[in-house]
Gaussian input, Z-matrix of N, CA and C with variables (Angstrom, degrees):
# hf/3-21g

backbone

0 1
 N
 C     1     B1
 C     2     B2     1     A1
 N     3     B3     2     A2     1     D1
 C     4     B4     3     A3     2     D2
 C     5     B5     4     A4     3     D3
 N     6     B6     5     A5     4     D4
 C     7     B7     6     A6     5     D5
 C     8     B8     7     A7     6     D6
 N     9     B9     8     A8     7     D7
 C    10    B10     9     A9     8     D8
 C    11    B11    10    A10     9     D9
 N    12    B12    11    A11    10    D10
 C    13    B13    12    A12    11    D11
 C    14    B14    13    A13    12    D12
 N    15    B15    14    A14    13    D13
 C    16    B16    15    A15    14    D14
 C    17    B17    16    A16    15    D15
 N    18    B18    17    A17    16    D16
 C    19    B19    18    A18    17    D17
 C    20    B20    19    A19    18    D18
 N    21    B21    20    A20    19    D19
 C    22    B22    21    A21    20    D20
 C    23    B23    22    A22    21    D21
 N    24    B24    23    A23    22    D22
 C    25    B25    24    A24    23    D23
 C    26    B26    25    A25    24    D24
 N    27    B27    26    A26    25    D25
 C    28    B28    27    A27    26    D26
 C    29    B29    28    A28    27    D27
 N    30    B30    29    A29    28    D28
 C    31    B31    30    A30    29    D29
 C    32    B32    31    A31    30    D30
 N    33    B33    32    A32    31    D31
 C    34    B34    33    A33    32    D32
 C    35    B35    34    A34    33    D33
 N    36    B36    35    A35    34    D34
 C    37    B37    36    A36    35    D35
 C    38    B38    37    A37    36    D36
 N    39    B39    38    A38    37    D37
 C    40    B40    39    A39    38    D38
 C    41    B41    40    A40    39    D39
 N    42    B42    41    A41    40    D40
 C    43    B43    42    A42    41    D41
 C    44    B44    43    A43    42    D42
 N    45    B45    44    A44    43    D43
 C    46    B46    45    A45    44    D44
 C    47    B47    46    A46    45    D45
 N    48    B48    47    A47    46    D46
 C    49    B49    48    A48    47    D47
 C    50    B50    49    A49    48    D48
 N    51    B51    50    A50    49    D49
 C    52    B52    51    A51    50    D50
 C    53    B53    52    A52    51    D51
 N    54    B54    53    A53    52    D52
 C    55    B55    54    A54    53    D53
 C    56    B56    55    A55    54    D54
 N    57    B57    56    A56    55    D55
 C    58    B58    57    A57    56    D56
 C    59    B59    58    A58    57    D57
 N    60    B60    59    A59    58    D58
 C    61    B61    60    A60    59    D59
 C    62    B62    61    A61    60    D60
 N    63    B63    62    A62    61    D61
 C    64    B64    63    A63    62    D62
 C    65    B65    64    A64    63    D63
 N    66    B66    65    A65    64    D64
 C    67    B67    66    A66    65    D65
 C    68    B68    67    A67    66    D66
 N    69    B69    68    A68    67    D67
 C    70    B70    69    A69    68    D68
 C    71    B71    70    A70    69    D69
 N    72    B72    71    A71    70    D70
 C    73    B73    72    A72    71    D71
 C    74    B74    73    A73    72    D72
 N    75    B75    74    A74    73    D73
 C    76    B76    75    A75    74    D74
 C    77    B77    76    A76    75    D75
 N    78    B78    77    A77    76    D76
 C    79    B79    78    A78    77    D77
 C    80    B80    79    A79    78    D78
 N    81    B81    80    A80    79    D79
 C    82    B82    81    A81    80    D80
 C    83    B83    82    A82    81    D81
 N    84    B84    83    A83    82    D82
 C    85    B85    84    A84    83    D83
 C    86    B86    85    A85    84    D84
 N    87    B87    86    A86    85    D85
 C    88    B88    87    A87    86    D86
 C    89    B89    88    A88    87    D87
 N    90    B90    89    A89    88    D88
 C    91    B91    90    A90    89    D89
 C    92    B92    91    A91    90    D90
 N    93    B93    92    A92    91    D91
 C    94    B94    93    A93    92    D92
 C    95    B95    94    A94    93    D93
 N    96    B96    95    A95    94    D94
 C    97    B97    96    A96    95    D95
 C    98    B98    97    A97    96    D96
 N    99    B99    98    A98    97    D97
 C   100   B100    99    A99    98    D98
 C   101   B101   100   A100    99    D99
 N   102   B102   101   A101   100   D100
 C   103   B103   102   A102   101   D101
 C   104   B104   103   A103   102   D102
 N   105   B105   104   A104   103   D103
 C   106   B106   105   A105   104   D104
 C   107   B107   106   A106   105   D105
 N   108   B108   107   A107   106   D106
 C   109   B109   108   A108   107   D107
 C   110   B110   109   A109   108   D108
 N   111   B111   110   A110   109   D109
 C   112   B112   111   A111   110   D110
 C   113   B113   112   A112   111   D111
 N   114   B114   113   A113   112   D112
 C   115   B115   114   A114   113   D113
 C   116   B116   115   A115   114   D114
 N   117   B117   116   A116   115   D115
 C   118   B118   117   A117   116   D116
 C   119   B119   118   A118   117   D117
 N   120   B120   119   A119   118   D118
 C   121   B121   120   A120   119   D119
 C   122   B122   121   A121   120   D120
 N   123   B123   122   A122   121   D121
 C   124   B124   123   A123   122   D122
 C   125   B125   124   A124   123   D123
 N   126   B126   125   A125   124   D124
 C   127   B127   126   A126   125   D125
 C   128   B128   127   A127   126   D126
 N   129   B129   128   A128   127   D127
 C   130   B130   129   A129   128   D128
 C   131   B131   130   A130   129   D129
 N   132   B132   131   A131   130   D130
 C   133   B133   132   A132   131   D131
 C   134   B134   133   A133   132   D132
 N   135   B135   134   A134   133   D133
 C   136   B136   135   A135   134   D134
 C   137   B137   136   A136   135   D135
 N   138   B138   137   A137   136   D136
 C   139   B139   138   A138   137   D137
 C   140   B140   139   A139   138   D138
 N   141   B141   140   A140   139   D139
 C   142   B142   141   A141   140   D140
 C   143   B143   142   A142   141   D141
 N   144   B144   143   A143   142   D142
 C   145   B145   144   A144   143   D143
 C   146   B146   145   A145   144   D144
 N   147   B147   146   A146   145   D145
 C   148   B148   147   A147   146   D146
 C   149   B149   148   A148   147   D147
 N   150   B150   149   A149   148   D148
 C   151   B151   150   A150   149   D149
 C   152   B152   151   A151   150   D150
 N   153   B153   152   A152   151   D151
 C   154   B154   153   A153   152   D152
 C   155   B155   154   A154   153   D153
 N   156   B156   155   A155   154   D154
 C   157   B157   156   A156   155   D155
 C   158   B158   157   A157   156   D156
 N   159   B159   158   A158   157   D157
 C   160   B160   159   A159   158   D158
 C   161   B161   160   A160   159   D159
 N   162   B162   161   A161   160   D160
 C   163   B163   162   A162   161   D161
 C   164   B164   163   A163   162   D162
 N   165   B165   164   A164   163   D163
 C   166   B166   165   A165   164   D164
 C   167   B167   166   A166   165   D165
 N   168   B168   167   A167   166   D166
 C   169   B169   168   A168   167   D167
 C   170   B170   169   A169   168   D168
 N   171   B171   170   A170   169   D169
 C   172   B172   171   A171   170   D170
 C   173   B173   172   A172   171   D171
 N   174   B174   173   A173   172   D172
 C   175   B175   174   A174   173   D173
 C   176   B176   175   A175   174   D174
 N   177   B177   176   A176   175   D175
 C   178   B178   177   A177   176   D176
 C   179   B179   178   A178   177   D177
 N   180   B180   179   A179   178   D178
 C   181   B181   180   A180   179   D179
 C   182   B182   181   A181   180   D180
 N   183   B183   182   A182   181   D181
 C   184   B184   183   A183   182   D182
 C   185   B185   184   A184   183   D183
 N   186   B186   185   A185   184   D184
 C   187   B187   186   A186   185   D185
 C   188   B188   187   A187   186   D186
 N   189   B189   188   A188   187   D187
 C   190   B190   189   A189   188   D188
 C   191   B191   190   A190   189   D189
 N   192   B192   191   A191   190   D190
 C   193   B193   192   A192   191   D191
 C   194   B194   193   A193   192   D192
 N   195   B195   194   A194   193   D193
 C   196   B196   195   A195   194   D194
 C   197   B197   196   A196   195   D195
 N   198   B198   197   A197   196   D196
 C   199   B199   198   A198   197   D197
 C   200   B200   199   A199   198   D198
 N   201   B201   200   A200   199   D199
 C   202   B202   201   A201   200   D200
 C   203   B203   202   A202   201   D201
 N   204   B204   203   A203   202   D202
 C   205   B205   204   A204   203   D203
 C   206   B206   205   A205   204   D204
 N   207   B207   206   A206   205   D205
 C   208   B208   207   A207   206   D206
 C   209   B209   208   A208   207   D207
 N   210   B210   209   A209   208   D208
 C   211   B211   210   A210   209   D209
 C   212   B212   211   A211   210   D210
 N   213   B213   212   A212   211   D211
 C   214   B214   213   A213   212   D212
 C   215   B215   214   A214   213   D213
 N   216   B216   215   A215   214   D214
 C   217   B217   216   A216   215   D215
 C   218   B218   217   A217   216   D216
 N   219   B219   218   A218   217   D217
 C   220   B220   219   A219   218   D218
 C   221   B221   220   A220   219   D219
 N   222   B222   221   A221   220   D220
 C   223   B223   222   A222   221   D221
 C   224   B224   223   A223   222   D222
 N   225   B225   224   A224   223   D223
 C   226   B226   225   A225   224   D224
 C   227   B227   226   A226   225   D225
 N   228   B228   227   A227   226   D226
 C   229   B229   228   A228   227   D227
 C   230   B230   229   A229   228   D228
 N   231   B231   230   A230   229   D229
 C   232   B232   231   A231   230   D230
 C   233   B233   232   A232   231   D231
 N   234   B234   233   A233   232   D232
 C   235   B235   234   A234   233   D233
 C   236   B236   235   A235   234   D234
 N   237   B237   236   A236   235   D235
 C   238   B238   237   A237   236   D236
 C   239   B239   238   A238   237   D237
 N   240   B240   239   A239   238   D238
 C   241   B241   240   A240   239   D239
 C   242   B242   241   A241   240   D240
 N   243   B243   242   A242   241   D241
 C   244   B244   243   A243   242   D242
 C   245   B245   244   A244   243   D243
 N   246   B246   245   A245   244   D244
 C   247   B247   246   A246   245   D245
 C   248   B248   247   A247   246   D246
 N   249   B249   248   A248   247   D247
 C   250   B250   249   A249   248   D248
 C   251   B251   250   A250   249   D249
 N   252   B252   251   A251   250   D250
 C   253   B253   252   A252   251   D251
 C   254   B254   253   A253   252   D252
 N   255   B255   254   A254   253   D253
 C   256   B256   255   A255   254   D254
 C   257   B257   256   A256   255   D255
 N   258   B258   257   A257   256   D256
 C   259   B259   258   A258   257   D257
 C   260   B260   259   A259   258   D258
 N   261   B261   260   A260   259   D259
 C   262   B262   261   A261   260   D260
 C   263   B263   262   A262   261   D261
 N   264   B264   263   A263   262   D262
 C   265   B265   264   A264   263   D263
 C   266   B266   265   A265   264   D264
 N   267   B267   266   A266   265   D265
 C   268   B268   267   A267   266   D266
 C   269   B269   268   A268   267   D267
 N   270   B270   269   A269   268   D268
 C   271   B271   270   A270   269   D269
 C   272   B272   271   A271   270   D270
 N   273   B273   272   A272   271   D271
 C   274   B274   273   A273   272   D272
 C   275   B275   274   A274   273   D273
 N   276   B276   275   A275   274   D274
 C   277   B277   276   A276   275   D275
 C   278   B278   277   A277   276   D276
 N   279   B279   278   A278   277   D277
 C   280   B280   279   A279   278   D278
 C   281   B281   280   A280   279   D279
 N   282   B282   281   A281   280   D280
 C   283   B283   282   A282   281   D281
 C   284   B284   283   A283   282   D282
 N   285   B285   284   A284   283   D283
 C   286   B286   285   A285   284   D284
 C   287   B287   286   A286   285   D285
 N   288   B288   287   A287   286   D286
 C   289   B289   288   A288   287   D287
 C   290   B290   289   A289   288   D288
 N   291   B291   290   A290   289   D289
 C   292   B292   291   A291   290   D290
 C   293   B293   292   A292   291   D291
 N   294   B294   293   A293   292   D292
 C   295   B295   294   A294   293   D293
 C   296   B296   295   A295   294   D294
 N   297   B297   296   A296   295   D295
 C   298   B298   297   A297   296   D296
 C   299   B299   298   A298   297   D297
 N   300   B300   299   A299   298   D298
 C   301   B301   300   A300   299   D299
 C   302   B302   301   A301   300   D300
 N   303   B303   302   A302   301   D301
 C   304   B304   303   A303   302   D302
 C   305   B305   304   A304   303   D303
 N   306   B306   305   A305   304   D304
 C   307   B307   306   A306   305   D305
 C   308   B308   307   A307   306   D306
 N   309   B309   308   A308   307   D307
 C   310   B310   309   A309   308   D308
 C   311   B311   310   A310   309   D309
 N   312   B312   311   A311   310   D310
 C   313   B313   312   A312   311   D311
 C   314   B314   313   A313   312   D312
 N   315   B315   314   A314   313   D313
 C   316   B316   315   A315   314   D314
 C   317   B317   316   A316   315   D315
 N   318   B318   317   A317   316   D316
 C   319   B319   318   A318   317   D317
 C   320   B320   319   A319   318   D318
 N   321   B321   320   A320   319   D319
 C   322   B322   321   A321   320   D320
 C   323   B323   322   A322   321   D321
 N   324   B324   323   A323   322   D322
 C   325   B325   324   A324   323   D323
 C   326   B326   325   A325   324   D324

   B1=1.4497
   B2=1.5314
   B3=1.3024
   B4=1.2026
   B5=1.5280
   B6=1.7931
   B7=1.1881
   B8=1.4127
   B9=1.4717
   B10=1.5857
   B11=1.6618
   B12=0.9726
   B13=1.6094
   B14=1.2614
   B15=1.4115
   B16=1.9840
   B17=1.3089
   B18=1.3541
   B19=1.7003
   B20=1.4350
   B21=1.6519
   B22=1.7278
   B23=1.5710
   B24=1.6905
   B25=1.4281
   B26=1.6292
   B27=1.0809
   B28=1.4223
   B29=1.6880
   B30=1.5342
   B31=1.7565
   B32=1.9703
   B33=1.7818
   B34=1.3374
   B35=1.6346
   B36=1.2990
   B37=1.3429
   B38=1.4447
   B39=1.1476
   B40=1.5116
   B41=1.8405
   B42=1.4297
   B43=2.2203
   B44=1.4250
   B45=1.2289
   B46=1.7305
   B47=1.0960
   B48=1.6379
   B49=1.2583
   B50=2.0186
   B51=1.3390
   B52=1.5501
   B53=1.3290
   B54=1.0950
   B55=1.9691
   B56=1.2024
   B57=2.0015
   B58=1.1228
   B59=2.0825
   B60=1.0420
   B61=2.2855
   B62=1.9738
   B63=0.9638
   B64=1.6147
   B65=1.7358
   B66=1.1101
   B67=1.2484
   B68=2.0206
   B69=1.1193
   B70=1.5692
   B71=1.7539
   B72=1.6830
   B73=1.1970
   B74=1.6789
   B75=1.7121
   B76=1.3709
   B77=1.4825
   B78=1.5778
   B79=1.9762
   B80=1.3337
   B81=1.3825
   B82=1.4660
   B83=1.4907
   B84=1.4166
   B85=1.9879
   B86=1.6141
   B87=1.3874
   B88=2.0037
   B89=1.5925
   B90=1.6571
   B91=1.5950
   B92=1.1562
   B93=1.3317
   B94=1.7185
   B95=1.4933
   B96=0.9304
   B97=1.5877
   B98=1.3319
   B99=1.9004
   B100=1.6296
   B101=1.3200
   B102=1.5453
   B103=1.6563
   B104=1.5595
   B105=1.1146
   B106=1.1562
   B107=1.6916
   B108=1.5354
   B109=0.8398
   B110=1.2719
   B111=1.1154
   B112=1.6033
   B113=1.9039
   B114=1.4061
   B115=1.8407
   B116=1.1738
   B117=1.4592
   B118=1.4760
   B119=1.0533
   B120=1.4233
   B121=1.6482
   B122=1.5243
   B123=1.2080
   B124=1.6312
   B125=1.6423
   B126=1.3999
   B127=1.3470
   B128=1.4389
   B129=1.1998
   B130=1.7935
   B131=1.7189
   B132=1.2386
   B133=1.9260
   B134=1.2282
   B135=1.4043
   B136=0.9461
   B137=1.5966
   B138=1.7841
   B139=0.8161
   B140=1.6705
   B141=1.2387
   B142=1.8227
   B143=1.9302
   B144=1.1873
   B145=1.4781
   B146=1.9347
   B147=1.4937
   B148=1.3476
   B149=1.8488
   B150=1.2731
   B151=2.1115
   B152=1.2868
   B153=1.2363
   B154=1.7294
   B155=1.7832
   B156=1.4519
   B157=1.2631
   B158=1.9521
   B159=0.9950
   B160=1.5166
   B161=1.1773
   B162=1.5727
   B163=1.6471
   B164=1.6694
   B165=1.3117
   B166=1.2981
   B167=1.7345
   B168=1.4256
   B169=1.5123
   B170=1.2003
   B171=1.5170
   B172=1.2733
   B173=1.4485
   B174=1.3508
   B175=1.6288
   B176=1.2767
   B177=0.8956
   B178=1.5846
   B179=1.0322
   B180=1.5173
   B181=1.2016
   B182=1.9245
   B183=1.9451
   B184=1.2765
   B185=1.9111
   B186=1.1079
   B187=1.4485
   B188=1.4559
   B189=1.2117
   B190=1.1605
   B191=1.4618
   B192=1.5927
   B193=1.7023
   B194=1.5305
   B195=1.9273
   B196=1.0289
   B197=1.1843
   B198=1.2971
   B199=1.3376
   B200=1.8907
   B201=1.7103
   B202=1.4220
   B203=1.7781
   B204=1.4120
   B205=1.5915
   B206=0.9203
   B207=1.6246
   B208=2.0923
   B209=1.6424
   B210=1.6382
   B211=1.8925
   B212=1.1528
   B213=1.2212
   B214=1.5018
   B215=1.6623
   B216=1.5011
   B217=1.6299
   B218=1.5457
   B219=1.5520
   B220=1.6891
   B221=1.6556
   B222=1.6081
   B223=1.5365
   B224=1.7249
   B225=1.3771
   B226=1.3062
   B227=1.5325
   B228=1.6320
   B229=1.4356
   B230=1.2153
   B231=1.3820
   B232=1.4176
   B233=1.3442
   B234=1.4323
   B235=1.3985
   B236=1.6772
   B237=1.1909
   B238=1.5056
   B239=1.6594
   B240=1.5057
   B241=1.1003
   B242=2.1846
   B243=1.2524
   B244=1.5589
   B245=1.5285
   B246=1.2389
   B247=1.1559
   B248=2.1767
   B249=0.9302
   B250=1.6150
   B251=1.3622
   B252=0.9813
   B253=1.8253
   B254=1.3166
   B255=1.8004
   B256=1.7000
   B257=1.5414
   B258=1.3091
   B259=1.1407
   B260=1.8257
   B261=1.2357
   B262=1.3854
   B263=1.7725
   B264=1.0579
   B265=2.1462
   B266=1.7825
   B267=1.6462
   B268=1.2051
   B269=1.5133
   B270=1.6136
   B271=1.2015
   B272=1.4477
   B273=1.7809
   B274=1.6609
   B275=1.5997
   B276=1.1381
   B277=1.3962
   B278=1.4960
   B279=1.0881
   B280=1.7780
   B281=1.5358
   B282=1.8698
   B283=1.2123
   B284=1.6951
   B285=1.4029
   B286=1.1341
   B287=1.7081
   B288=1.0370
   B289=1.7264
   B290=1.8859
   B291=1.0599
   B292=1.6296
   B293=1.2773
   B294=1.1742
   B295=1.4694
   B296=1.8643
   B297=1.6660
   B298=1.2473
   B299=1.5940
   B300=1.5178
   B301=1.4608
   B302=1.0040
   B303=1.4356
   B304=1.3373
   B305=1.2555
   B306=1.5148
   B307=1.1529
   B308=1.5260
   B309=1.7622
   B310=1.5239
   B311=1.8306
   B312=1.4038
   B313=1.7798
   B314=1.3872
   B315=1.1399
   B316=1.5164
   B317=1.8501
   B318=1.0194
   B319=1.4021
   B320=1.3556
   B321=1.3948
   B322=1.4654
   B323=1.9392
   B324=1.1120
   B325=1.5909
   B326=1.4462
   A1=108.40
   A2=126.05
   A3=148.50
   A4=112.69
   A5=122.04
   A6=120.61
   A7=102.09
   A8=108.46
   A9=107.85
   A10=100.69
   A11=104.76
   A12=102.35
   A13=94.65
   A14=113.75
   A15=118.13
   A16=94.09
   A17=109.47
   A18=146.96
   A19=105.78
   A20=84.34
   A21=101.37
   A22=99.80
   A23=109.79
   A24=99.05
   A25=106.17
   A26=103.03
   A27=113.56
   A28=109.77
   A29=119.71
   A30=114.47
   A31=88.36
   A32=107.96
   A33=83.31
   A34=98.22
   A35=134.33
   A36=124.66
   A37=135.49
   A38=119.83
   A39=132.10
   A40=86.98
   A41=93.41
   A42=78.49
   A43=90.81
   A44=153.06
   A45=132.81
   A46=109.86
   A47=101.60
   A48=116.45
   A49=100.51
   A50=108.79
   A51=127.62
   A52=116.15
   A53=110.41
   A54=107.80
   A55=87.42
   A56=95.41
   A57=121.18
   A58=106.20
   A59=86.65
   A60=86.62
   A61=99.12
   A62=107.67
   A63=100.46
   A64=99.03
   A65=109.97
   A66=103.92
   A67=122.37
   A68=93.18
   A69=107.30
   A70=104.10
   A71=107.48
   A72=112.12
   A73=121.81
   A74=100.44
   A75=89.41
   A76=148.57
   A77=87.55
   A78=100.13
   A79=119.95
   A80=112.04
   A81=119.06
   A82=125.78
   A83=104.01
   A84=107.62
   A85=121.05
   A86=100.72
   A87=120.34
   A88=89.19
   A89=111.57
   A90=117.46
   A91=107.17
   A92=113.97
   A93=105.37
   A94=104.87
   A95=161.43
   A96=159.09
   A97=134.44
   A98=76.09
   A99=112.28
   A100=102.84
   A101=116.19
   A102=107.78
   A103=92.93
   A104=152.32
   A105=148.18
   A106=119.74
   A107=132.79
   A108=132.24
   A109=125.19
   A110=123.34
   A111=132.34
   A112=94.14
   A113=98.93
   A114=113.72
   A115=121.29
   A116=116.53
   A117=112.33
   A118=105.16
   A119=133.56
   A120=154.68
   A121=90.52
   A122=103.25
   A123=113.81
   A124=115.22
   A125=106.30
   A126=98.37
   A127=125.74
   A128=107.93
   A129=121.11
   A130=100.35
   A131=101.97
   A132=109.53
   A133=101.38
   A134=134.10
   A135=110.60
   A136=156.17
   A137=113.38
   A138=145.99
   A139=112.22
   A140=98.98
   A141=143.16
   A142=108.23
   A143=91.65
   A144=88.45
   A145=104.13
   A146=103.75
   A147=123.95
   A148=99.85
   A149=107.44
   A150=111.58
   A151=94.19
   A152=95.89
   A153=101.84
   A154=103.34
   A155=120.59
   A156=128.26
   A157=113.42
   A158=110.91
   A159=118.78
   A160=106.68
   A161=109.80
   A162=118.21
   A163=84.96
   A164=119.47
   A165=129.49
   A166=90.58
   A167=118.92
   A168=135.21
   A169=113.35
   A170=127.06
   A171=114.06
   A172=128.33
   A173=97.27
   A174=114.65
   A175=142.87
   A176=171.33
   A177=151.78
   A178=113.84
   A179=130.17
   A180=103.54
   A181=138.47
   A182=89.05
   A183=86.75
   A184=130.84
   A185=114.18
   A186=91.40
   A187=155.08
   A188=122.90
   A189=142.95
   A190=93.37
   A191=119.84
   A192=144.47
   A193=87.41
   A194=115.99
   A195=131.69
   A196=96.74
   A197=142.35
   A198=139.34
   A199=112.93
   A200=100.76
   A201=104.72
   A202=126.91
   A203=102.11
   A204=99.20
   A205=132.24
   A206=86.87
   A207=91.86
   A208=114.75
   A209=108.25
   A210=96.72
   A211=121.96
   A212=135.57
   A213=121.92
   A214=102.88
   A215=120.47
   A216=111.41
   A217=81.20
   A218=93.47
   A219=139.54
   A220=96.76
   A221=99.47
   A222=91.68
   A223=120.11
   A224=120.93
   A225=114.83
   A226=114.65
   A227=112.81
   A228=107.72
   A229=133.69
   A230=112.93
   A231=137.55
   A232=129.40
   A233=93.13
   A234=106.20
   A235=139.62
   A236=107.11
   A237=111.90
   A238=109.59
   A239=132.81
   A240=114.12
   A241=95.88
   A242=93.24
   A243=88.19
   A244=113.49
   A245=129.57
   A246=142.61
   A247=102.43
   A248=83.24
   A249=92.25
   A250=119.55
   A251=122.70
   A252=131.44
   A253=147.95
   A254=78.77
   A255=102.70
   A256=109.57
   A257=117.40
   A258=111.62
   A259=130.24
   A260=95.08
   A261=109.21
   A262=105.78
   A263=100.40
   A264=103.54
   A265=105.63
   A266=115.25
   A267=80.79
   A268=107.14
   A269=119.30
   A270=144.01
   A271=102.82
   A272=96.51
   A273=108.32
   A274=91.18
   A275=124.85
   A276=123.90
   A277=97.19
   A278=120.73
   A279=119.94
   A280=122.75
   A281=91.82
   A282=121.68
   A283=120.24
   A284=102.02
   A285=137.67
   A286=118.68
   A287=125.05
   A288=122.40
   A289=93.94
   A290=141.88
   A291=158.02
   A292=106.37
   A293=143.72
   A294=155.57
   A295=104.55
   A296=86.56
   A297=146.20
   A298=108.52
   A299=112.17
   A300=103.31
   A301=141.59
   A302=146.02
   A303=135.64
   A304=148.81
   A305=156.55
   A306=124.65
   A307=108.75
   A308=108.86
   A309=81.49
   A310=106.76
   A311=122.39
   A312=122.20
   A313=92.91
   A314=127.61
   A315=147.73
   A316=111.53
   A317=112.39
   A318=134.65
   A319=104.09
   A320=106.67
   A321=120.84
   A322=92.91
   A323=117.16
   A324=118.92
   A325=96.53
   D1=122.00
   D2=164.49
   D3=-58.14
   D4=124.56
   D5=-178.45
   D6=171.09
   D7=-155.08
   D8=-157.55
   D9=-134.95
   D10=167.86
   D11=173.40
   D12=-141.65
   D13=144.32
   D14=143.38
   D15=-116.04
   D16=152.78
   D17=-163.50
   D18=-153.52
   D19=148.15
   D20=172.86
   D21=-114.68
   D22=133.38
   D23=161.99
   D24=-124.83
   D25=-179.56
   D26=-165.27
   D27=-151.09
   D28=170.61
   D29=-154.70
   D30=-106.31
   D31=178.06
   D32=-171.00
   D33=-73.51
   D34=-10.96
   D35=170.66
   D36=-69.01
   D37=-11.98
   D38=136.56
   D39=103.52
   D40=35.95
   D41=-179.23
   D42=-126.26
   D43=-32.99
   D44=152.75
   D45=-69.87
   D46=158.10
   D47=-167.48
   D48=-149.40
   D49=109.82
   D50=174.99
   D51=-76.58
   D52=131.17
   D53=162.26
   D54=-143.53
   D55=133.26
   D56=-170.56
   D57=-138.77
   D58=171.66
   D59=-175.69
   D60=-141.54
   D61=122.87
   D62=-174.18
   D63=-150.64
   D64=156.39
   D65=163.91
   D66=-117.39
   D67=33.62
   D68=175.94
   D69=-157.21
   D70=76.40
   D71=-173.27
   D72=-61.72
   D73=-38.64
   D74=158.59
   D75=-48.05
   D76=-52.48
   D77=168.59
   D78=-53.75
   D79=-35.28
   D80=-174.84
   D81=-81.96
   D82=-41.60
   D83=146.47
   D84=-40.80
   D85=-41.94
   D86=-170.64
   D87=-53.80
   D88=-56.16
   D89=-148.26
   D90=-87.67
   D91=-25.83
   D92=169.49
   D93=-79.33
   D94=-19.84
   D95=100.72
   D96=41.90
   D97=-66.94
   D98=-167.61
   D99=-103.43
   D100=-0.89
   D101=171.19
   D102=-130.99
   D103=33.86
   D104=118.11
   D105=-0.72
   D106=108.91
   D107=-169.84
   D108=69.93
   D109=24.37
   D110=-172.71
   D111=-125.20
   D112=127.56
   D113=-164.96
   D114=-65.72
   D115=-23.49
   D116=-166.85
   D117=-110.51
   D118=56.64
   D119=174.64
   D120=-145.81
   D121=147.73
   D122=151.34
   D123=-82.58
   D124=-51.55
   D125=162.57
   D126=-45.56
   D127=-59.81
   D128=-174.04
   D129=-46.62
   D130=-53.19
   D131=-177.16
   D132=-57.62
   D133=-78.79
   D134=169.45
   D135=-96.70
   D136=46.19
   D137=170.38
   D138=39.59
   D139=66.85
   D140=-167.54
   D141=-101.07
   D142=51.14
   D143=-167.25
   D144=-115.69
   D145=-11.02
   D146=-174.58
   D147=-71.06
   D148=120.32
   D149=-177.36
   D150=-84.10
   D151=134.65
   D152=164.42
   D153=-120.55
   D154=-50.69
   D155=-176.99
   D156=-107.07
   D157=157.10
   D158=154.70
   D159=-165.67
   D160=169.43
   D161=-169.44
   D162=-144.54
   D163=-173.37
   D164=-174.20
   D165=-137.21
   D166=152.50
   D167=155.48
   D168=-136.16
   D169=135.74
   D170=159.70
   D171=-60.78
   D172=-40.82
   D173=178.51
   D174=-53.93
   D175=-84.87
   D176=17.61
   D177=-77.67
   D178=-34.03
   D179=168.03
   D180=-70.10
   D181=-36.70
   D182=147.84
   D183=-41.25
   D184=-66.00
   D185=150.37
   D186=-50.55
   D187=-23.52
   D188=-169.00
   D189=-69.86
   D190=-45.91
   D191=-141.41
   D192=-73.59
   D193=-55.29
   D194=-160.79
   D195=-78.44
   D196=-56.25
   D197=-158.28
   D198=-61.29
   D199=-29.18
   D200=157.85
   D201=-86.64
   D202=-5.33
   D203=156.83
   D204=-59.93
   D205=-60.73
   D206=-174.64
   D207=-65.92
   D208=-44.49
   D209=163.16
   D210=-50.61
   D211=-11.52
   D212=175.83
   D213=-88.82
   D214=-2.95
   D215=-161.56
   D216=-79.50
   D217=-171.15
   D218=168.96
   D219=-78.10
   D220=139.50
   D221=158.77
   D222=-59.45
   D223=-30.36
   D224=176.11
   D225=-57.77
   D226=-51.08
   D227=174.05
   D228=-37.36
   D229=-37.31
   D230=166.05
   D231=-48.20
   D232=-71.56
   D233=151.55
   D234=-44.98
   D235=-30.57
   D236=155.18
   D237=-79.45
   D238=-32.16
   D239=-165.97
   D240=-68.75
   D241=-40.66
   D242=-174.37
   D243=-64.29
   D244=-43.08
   D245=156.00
   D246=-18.02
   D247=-63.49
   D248=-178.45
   D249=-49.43
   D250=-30.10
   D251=153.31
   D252=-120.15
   D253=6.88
   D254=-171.90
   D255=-145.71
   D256=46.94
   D257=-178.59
   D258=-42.00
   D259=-42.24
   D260=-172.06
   D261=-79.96
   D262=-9.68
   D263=179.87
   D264=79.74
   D265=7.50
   D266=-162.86
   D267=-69.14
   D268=-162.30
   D269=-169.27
   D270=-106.79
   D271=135.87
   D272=-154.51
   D273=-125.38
   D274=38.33
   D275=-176.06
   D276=-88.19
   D277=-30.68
   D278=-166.91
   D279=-95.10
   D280=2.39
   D281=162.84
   D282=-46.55
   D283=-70.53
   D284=-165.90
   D285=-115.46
   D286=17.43
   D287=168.67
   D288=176.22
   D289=148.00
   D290=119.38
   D291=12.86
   D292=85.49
   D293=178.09
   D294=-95.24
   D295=132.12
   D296=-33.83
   D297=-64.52
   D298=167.69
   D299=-178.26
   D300=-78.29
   D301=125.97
   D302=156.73
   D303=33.72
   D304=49.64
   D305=-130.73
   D306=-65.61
   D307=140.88
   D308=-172.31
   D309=-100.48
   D310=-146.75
   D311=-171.96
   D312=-37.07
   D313=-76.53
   D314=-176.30
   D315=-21.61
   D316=-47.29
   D317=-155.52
   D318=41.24
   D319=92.05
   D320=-166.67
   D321=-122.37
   D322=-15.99
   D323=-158.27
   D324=-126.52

């Protein structure tokens, strides 16, 4: 099924917090991953590639709408939304793609 996701990711130290809107949630967990520590990402800077939340949209804009909700919250707000299916914080990468990934030609991973 074709659609969109927004996701929260988070570092393995659990003190940033990402919101992101993609419509290939796997690939897009992979690439924040694979750019981990690289500056001109917020994710990449602070190596925000760890899933804690996702939702599904058919839409994109329906997503798009949401993906500017939750950036406008409080980190606490947030934190309760993840709380809500993730109490414990773990890591939802192995959810949705082979954790961790592969290195691929590159050996970038």
């Amino acid at each position: 099924m074709k659609g969109f996701h927004v996701y929260i990711t988070t570092n393995p130290l659990k003190d940033s917090l990402y919101t992101g809107m993609t419509n290939n949630l796997e690939y897009r967990i992979i690439e924040h991953y694979l750019n981990r520590g690289h500056k001109k990402t917020f994710a990449g800077r602070y190596y925000c590639y760890c899933l804690l939340y996702y939702e599904f949209h058919h839409s994109a804009v329906g997503a798009i709408e949401r993906e500017k909700e939750i950036k406008s919250w409080t980190r606490v707000k947030k934190e309760e939304l993840i709380n809500s299916i993730n109490s414990e914080w773990l890591f939802l990468n192995d959810e949705i793609t082979p954790w961790p990934p592969e290195p691929d030609v590159t050996g970038r991973a």
